[in-house]
FIPADO-664272 format. One record per residue: x negated, y, z of N, C-alpha, C, O in turn; residue in one letter. Coordinates in steps of 0.02 Angstrom, whole numbers, padded with zeros to 5 digits, always signed. Atoms other than C-alpha are relative to their C-alpha. Example, Ala and Ser with C-alpha at 12.3 -4.5 7.8 and 13.67 -1.06 7.14 Angstrom:
<atoms>
-00045-00059+00000-00615-00225+00390-00045+00060+00000-00097+00059+00033a +00042-00059-00003-00684-00053+00357+00039+00055+00037+00014+00110+00045s 
</atoms>
This chain:
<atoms>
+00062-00025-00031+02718-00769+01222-00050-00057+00004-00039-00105+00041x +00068+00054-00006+02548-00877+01196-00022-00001+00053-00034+00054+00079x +00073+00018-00075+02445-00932+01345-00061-00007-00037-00053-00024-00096x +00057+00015+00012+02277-00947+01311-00041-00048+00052-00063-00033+00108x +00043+00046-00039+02190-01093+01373-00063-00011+00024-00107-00018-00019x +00102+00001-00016+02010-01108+01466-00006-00053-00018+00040-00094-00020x +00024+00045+00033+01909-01220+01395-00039-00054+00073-00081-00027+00110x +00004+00061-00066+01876-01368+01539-00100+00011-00027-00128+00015-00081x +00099+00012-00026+01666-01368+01574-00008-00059-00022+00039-00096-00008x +00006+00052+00008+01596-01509+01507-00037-00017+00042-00071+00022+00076x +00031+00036-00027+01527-01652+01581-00063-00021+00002-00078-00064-00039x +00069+00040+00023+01351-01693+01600+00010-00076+00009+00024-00100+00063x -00003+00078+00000+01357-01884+01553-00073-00035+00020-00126-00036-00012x +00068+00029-00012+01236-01984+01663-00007-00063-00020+00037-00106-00025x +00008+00063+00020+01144-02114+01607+00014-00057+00030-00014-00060+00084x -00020+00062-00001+01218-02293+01623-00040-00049-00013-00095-00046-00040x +00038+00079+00017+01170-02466+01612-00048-00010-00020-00080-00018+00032x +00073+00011+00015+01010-02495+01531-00034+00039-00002-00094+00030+00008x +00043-00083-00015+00961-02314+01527-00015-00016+00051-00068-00043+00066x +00017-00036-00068+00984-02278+01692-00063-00081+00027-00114-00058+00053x +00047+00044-00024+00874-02440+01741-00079+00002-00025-00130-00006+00010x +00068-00025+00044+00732-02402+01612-00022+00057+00040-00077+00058+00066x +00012-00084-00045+00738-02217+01701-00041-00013+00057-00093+00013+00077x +00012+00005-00089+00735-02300+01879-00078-00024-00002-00121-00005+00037x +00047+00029-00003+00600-02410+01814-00088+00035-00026-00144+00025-00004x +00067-00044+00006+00471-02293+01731-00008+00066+00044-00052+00104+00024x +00007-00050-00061+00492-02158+01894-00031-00058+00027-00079-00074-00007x +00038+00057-00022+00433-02307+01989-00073-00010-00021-00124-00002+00013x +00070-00008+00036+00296-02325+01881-00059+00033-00003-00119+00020+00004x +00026-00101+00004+00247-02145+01863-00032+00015+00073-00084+00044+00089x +00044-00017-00071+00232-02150+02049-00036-00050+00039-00054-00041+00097x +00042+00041-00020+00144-02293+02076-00053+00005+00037-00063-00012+00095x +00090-00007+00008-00045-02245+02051+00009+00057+00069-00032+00055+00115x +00020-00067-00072-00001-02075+02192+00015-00059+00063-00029-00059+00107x +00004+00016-00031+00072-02206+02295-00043-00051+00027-00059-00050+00087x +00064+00028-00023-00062-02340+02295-00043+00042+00029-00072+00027+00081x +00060-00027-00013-00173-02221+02310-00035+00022+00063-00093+00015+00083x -00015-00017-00053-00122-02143+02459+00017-00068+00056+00003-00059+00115x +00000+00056-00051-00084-02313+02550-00088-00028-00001-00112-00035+00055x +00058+00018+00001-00275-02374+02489-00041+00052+00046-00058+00029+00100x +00051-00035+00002-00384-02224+02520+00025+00055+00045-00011+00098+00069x +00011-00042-00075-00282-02132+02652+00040-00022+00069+00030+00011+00120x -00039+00037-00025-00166-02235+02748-00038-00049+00032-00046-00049+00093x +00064+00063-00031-00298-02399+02762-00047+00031+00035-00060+00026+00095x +00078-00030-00056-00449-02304+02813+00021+00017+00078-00016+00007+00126x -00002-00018-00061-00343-02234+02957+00011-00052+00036-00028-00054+00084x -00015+00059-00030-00280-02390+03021-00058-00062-00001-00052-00112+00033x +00087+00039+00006-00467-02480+02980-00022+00042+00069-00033+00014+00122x +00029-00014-00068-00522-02338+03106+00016+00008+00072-00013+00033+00120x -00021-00002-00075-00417-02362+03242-00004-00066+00038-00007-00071+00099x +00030+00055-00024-00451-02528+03267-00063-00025-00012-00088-00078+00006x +00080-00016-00052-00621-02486+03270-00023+00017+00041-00076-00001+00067x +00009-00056-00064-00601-02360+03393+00029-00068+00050+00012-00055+00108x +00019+00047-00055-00562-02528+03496-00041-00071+00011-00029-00126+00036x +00054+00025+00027-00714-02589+03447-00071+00018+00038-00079+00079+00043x +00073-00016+00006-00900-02586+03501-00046+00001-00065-00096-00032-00074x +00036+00025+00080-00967-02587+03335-00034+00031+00010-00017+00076+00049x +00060-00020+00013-01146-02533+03303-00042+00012-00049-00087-00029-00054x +00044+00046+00049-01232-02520+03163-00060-00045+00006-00103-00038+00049x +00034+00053-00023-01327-02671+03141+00004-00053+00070-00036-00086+00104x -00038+00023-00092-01230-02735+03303+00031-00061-00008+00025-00093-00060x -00060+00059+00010-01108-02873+03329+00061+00057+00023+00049+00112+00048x -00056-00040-00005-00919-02804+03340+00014-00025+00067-00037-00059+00067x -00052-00009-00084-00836-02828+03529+00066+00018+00004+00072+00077-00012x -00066-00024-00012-00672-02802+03553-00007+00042+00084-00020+00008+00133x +00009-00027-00063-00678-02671+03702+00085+00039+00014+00082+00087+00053x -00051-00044-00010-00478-02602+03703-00006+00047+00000-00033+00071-00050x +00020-00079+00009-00479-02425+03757-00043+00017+00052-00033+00062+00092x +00059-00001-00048-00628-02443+03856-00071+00082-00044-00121+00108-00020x +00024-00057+00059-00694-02297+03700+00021+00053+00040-00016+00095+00066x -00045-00067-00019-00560-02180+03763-00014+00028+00062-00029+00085+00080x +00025+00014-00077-00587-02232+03940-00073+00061+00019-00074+00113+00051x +00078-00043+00001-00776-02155+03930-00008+00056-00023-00051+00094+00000x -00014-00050+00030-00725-02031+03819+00006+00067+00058-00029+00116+00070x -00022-00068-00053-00627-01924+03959-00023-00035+00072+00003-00015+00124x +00059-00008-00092-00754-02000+04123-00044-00002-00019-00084+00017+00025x +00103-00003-00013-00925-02011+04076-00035+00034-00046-00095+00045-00049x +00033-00038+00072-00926-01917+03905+00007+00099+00016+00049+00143+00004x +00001-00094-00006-00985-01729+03957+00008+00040-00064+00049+00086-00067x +00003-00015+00052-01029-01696+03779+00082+00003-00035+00110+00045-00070x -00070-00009+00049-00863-01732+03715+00050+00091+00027+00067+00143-00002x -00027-00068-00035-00783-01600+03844-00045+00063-00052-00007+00098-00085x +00044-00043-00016-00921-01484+03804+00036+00011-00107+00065+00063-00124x -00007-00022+00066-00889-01497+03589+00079+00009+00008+00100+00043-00039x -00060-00023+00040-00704-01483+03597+00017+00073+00035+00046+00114-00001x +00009-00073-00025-00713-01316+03730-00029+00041-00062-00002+00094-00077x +00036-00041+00048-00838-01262+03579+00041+00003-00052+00050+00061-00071x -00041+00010+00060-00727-01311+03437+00065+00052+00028+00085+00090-00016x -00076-00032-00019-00563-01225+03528-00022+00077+00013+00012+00122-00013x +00015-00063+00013-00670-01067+03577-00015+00042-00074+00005+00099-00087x +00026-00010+00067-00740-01047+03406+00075-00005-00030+00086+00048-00057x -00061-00031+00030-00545-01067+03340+00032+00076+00013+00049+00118-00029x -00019-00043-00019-00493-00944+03451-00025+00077-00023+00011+00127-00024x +00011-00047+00019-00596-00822+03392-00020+00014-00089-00037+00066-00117x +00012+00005+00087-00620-00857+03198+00054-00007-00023+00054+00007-00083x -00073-00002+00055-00436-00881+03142-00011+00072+00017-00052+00104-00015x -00033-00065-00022-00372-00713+03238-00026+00038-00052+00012+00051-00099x +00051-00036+00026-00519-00614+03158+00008-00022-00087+00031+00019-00128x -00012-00009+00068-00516-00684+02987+00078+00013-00023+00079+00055-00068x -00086-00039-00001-00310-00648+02976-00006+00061-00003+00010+00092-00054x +00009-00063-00008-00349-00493+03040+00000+00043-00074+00041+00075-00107x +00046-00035+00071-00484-00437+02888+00042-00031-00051+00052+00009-00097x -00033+00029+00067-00386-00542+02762+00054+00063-00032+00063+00093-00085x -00071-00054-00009-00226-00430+02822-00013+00064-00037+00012+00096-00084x +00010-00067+00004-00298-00295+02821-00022+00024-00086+00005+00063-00124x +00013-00019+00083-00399-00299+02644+00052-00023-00041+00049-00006-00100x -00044+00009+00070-00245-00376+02555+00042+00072+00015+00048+00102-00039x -00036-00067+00002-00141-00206+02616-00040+00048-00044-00012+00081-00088x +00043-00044+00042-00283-00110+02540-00007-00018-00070-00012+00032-00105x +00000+00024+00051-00294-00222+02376+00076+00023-00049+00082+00034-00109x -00057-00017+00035-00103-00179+02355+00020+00073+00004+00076+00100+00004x -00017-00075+00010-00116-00011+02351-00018+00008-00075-00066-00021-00100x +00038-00009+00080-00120+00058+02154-00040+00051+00002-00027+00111+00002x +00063-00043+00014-00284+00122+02145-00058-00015-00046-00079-00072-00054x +00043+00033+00059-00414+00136+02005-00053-00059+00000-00096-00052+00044x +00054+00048+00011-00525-00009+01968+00032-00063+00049-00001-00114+00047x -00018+00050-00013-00403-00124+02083+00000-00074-00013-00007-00110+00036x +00034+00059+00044-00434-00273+01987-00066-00020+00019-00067-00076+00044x +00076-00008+00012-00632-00257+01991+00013-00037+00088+00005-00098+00098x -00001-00017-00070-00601-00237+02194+00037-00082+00016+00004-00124+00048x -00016+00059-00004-00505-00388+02197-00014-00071-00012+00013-00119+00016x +00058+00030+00019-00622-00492+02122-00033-00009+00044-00023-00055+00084x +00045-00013-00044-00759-00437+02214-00006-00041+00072-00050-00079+00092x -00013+00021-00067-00682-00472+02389+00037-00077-00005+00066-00102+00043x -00033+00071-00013-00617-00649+02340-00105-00051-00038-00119-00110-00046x +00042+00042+00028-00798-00690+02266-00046-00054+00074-00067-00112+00075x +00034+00052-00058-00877-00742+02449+00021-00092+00026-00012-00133+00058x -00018+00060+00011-00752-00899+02425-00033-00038-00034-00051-00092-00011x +00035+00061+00030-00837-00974+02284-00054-00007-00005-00078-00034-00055x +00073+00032-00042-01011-00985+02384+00016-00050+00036+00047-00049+00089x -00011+00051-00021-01017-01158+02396-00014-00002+00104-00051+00043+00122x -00005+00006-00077-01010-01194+02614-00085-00003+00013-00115+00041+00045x +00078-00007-00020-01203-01244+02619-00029+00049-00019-00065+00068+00027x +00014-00046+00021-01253-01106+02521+00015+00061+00036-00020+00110+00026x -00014-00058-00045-01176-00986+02642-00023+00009+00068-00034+00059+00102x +00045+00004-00039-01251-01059+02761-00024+00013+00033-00019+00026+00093x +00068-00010-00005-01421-01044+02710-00028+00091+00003-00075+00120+00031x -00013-00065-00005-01374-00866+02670-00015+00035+00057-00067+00068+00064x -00005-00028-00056-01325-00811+02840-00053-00044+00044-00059-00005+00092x +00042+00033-00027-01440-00915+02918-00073+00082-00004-00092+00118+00042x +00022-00046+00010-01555-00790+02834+00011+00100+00048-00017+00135+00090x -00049-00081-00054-01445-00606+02896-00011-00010+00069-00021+00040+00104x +00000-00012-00087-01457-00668+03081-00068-00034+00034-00061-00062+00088x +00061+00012+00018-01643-00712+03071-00042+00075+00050-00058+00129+00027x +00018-00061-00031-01711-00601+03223-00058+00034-00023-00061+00094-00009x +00055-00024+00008-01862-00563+03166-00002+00054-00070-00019+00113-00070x -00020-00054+00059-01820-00503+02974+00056-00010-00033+00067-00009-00094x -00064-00006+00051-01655-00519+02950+00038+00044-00006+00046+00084+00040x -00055-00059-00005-01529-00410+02891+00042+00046+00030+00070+00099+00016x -00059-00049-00062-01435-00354+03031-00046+00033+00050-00028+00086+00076x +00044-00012-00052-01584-00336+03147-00035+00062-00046-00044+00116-00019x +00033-00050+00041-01669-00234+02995+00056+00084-00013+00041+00143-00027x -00050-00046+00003-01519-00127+02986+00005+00039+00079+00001+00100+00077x +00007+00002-00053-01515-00119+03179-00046+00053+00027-00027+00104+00056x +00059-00025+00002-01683-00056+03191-00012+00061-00018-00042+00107+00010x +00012-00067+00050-01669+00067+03054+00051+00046+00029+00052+00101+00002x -00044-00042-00017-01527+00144+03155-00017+00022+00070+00008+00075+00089x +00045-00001-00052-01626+00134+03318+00046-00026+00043+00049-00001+00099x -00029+00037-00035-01505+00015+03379-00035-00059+00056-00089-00084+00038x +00038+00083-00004-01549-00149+03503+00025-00037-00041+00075-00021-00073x -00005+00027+00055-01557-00284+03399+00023-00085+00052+00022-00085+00114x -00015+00042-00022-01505-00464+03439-00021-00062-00017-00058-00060-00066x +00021+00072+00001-01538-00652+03443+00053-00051-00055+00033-00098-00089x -00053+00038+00015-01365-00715+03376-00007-00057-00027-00018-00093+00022x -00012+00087-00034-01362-00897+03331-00076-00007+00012-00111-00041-00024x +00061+00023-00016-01518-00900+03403-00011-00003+00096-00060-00023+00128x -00026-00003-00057-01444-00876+03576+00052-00020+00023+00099-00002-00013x -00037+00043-00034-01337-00973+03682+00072+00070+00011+00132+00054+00012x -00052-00036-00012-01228-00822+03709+00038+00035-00053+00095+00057-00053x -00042-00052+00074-01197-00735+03534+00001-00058-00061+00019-00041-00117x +00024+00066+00054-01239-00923+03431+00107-00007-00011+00128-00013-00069x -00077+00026+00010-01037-00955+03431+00044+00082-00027+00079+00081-00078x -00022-00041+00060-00979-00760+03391-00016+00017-00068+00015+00040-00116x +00047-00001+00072-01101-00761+03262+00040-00015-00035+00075+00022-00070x -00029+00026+00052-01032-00895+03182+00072+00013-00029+00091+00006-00086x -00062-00033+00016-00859-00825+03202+00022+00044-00046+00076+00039-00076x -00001-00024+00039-00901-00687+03108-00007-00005-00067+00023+00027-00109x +00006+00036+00071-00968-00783+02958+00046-00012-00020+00058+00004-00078x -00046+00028+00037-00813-00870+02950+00042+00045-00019+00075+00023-00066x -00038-00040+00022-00712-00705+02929-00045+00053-00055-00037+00112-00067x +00030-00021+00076-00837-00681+02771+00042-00040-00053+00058-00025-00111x -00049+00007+00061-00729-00792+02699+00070+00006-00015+00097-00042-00044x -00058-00023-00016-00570-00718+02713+00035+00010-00064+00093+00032-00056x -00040+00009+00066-00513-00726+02517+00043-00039-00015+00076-00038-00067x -00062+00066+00022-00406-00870+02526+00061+00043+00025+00115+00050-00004x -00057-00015-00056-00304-00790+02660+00036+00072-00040+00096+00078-00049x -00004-00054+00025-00312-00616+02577+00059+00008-00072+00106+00046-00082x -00034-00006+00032-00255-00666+02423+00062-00042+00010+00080-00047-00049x -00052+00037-00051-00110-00770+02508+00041+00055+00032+00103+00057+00034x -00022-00082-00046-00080-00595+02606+00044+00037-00087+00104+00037-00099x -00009-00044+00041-00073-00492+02442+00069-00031-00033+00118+00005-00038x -00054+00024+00029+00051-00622+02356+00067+00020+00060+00126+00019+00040x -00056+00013-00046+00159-00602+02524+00034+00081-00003+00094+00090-00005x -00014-00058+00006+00157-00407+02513+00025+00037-00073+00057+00089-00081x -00060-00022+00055+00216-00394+02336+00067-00030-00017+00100-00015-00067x -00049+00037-00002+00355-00517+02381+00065+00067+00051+00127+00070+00056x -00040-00045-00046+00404-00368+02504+00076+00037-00016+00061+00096-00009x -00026-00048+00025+00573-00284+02447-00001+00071-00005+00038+00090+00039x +00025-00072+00032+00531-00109+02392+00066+00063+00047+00058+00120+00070x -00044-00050-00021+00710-00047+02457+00006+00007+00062+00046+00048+00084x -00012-00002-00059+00676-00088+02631-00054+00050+00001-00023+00102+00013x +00028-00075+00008+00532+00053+02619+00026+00050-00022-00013+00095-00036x -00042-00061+00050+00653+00173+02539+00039+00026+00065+00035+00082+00089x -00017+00003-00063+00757+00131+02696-00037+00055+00061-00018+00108+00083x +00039-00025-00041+00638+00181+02807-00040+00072+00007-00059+00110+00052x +00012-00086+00013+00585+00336+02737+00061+00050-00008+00056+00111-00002x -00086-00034+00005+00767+00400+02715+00016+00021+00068+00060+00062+00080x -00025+00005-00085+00767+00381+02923-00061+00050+00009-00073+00075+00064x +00060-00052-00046+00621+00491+02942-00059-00039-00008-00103+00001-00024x +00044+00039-00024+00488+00344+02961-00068+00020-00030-00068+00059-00078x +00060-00028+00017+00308+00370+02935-00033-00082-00027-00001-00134-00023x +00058+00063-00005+00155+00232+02890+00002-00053+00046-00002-00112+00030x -00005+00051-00040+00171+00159+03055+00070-00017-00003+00071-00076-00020x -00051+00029+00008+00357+00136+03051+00001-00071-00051+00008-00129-00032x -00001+00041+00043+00349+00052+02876-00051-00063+00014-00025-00119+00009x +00036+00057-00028+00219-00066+02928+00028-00050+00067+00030-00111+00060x -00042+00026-00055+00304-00116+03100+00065-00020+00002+00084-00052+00052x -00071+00005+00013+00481-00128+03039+00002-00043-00050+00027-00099-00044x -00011+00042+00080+00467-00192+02852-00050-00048+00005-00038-00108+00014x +00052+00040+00011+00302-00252+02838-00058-00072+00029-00089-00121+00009x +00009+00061-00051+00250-00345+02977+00062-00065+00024+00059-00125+00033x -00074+00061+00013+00429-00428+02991+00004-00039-00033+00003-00097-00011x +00002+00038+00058+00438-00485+02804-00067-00032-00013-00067-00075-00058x +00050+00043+00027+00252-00545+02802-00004-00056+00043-00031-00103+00014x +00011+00055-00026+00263-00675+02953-00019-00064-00026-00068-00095-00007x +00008+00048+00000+00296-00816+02864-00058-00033-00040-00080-00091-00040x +00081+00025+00017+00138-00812+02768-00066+00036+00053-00126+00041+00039x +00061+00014-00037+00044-00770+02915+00002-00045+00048-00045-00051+00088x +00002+00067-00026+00121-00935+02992-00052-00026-00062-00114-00024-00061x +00054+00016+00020+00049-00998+02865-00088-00006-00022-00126-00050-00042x +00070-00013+00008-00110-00931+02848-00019-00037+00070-00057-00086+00067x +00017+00011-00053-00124-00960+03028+00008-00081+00019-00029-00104+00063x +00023+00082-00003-00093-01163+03019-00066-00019-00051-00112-00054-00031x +00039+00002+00048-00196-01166+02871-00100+00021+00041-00152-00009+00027x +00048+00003-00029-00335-01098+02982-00012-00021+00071-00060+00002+00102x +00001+00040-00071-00321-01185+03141-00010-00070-00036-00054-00098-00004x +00020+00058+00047-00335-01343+03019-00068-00013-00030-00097-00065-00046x +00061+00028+00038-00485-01292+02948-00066+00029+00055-00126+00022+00042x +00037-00025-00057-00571-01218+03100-00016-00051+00067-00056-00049+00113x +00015+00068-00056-00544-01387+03201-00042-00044-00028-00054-00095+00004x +00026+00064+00039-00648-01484+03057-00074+00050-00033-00097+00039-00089x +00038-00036+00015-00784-01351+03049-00090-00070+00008-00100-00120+00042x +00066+00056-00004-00973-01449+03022-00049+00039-00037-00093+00067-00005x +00044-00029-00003-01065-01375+02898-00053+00040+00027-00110+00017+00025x +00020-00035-00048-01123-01223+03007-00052-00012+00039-00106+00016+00034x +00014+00021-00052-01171-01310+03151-00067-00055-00024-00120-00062+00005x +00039+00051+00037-01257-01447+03037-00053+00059-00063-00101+00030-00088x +00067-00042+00071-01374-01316+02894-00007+00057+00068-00062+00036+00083x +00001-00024-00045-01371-01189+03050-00053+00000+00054-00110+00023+00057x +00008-00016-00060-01382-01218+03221-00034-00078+00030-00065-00084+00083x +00002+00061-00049-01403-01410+03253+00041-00012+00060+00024-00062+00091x -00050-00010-00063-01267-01382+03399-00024+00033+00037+00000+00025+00093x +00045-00006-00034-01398-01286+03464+00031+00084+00009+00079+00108-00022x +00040+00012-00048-01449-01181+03568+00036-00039+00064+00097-00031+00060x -00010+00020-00058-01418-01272+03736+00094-00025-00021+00141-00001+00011x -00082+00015+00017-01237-01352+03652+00042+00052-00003+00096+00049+00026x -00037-00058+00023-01180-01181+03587+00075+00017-00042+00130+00045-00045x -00049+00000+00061-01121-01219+03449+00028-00102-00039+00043-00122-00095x -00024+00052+00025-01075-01414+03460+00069+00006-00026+00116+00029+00006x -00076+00004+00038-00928-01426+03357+00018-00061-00006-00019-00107-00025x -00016+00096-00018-00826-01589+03387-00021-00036-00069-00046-00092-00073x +00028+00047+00055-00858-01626+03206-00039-00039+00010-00044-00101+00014x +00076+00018-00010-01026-01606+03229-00017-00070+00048-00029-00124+00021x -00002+00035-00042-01040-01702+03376+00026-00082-00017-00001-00132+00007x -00042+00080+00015-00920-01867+03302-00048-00011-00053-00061-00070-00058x +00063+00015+00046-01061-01858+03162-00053-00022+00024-00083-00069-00001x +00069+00033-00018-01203-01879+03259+00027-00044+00049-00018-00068+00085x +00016+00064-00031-01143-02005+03352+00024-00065-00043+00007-00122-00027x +00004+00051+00050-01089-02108+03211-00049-00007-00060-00047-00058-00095x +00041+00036+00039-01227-02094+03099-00084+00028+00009-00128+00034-00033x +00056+00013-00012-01365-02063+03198-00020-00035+00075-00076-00059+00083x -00012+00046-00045-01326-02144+03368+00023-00081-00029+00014-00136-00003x -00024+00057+00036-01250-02264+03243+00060-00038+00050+00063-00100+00045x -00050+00025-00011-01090-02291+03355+00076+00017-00028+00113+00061-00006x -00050+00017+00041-00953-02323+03248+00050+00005+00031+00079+00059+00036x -00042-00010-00037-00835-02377+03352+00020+00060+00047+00076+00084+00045x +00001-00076-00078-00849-02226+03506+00017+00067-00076+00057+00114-00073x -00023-00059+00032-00850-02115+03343+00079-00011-00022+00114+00038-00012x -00062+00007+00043-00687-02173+03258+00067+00002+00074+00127-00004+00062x -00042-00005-00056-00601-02159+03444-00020+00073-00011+00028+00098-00041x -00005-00073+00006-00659-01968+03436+00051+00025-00043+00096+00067-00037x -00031-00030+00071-00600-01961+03266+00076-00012+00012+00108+00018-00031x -00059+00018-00011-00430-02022+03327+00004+00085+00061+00011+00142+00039x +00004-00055-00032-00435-01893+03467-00003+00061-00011+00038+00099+00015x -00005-00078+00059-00473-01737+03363+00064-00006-00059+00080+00044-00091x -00042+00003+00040-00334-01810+03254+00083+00030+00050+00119+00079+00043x -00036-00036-00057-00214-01788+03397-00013+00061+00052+00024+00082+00097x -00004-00081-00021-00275-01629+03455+00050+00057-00056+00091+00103-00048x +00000-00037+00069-00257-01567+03277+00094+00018+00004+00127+00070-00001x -00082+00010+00017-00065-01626+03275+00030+00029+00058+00084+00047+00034x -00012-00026-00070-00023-01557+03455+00001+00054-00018+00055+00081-00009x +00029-00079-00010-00094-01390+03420+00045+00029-00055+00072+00083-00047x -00050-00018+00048+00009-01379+03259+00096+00009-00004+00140+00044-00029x -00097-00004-00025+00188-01435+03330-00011+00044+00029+00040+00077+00023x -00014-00043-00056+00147-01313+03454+00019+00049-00011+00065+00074+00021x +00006-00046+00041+00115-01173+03328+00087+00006-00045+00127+00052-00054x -00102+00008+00036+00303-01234+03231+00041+00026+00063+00079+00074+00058x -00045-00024-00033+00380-01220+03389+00003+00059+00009+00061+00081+00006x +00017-00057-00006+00310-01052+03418+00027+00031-00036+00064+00075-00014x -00051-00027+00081+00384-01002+03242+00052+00047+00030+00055+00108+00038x -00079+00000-00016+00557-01009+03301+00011+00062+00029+00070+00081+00032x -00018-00056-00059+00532-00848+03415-00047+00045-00036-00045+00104-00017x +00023-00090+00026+00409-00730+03293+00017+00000-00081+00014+00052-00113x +00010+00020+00079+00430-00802+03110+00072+00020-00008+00124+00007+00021x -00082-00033+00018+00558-00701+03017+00034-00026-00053+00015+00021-00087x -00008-00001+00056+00638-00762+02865+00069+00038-00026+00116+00053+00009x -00049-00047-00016+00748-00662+02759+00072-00034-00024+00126-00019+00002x -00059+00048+00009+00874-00780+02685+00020-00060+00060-00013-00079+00108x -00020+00062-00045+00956-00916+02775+00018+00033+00065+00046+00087+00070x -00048+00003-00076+01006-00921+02959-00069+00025+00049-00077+00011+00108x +00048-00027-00049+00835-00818+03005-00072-00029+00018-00122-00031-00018x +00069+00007-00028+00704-00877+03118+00026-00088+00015-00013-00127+00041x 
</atoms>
């Protein structure tokens, strides 16, 4: 009686002796230029501005060494600072939620198969590539009480009409709303997350009876979390570093409406011309930024679903 023998797996043979050193040595190489690059141009600058931030520097000044006599002033004698990061944290609060929202919502509608889908998809991702000043100048225009767009629309419906960034009270939803004009990044971010969905867990759900809202509350909102963690760091990131706006806009205006800490660490470094007091902000908004984000990871742990692995 024959046996038949398995044939043993071969070996991948790793490279040795002068290979493997040539290998080690052009990876090295290869990553050189990312790692200079990143120690020059993002690593130095930060560590240049933190020991500025214990600095008096001026432009055209002499330098001082003042410790954290920056920081010090910062949180007792600096109203303004209070006053732009309340504006910056209200203005998150209401411009992520809202653009998520519309993103959500039009990528569910984008993934439905319906004619001209394509065209439609387009369309609603084109308000992204209006450059930031350009959008502006745009809306700047639309909320223009006298003949702008919304007020002309307003009017024509025999609505009241409004002031919005032209008023201390609607100058910050205003802008909120602009920012959920650009809701294409997120959208199409959404849409990739909803054709990632498995198909049989809707099959599921309709087999039990379930309707629209089931499938959405059960499957759909479950399996999309973890790209609306992400969406949702992604815009708390870019909603704490907001400037344009406030700068082609509003001026921080009316009555510090719409200071946005950006804004605010801008004009005092390059038109107060303090250097130092700005690069202590800029440290400060850096550690807000990072605070607000662990906070958001930890948060994870208790809504973010995933479906492999060990869960949440």
């Amino acid at each position: 009686m024959s046996t038949v023998s398995t044939p043993r797996p071969r070996r991948t043979r790793r490279p040795t002796g002068g290979l493997a050193r040539m290998e080690q040595r052009w990876g090295v190489l290869l990553a050189l230029p990312v790692v200079l690059g990143f120690l020059v141009f993002t690593i130095g600058p930060m560590l240049a501005s933190f020991v500025i931030s214990l600095t008096d520097w001026t432009i055209g000044g002499e330098v001082n060494w003042v410790g954290l006599d920056n920081y010090r002033q910062m949180f007792g004698d600096d109203a303004l600072f209070g006053t732009s990061l309340r504006v910056t944290l209200s203005y998150t609060l209401m411009a992520v939620p809202l653009t998520l929202a519309v993103g959500f919502g039009v990528a569910m509608l984008l993934n439905r198969d319906v004619r001209g889908r394509g065209l439609f998809r387009v369309l609603y991702y084109l308000p992204v590539l209006v450059p930031s000043v350009a959008s502006a100048v745009l809306w700047t225009w639309v909320y223009n009480p006298e003949f702008g767009l919304l007020n002309q629309l307003l009017r024509g419906a025999g609505l009241p009409t409004s002031r919005w960034i032209y008023d201390a009270d609607t100058a910050l939803p205003s802008l909120a709303i602009m920012a959920a004009w650009g809701f294409g990044n997120a959208a199409v971010i959404f849409l990739a997350g909803l054709q990632g969905v498995p198909r049989h867990l809707y099959e599921a759900i309709e087999m039990d009876g379930g309707g629209p809202w089931a499938r959405f509350r059960y499957v759909t909102l479950p399996m999309m979390t973890p790209t609306i963690f992400y969406n949702l760091v992604m815009g708390l990131i870019a909603t704490f570093q907001v400037f344009n706006e406030a700068y082609v806009m509003t001026q921080g205006g009316p009555d510090n409406a719409t200071l946005f800490y950006n804004f605010y660490l801008y004009r005092t470094a390059f038109t107060e011309g303090r250097l130092g007091y700005a690069s202590a902000l800029a440290w400060v908004l850096f550690v807000v930024m990072v605070a607000v984000t662990a906070l958001v990871f930890r948060s994870a742990r208790r809504w973010v679903y995933y479906e492999t692995g060990d869960g949440r």
